[in-house]
N, C-alpha and C positions, 0 to 999 in steps of 0.2 A: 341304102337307107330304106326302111321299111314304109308298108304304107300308117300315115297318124291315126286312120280311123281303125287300123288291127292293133296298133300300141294302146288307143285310148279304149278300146272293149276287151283288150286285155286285163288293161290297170279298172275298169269297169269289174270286171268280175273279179280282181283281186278283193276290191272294197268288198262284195258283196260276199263273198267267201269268210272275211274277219265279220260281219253283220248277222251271218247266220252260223258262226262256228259252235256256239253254243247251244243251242235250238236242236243242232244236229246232232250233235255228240249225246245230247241229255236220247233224244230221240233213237236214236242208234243203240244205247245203251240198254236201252228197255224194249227192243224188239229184240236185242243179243241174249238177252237173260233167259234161259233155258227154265228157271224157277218160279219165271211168272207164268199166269194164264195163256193158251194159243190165241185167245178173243183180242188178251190185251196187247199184245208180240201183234198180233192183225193191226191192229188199230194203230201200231205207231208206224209198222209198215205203211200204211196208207198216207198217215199222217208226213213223212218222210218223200214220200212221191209226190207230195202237193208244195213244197217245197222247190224255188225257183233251180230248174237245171244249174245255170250260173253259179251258184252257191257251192257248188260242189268244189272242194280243192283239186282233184283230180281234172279240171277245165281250164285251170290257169296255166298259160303255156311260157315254160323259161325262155324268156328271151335277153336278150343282147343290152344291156344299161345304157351303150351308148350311141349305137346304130338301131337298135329294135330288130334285131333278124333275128327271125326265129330259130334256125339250124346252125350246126356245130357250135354248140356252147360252153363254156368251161363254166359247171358250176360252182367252183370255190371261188369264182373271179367274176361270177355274173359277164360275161363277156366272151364274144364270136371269137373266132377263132382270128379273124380278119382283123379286129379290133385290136386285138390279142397281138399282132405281130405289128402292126402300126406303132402302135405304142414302144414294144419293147424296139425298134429298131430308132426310136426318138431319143432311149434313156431315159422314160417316164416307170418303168416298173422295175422298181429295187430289186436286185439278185435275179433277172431274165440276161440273159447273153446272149446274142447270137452265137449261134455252135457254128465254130469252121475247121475242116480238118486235112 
């Protein structure tokens, strides 16, 4: 189990990420534009750097739904790999089998 204060600054910067996804996109958009001014491309650059680290989607780290571990995670399953085999060895994940040969 992970530790609660990296689960909960994780789901912290998840929030913060949906709070400013617009802000950034519009911003982003209009420093990418090749058709504007370099003044005005400067300006949202800067504008974009003032902008909380946090915010960024790229800081949100996939973790585990039900243990919170941050490594080996299957992302269509949101779930460790650990988690992952607890369960299916329960009968709790429809169409998981243990392989035996």
């Amino acid at each position: 189990m992970a530790k609660k204060s990296q689960i909960e600054k994780n789901n912290r910067r998840k929030a913060m990420v949906v709070k400013f996804a617009a802000k950034r996109a519009e911003l982003k958009a209009v420093a990418d534009d090749q058709n504007r001014p370099i003044e005005e491309r400067f300006e949202a650059r800067l504008k974009l750097a003032e902008l909380p680290r946090n915010s960024s989607k790229i800081r949100v780290r996939l973790r585990c739904e039900i243990t919170g571990r941050p490594r080996a995670n299957y992302r269509k399953l949101k779930m460790s790999r650990i988690a992952l085999r607890e369960l299916g060895n329960k009968g709790l994940i429809p169409g998981l089998v243990k392989s035996s040969w």
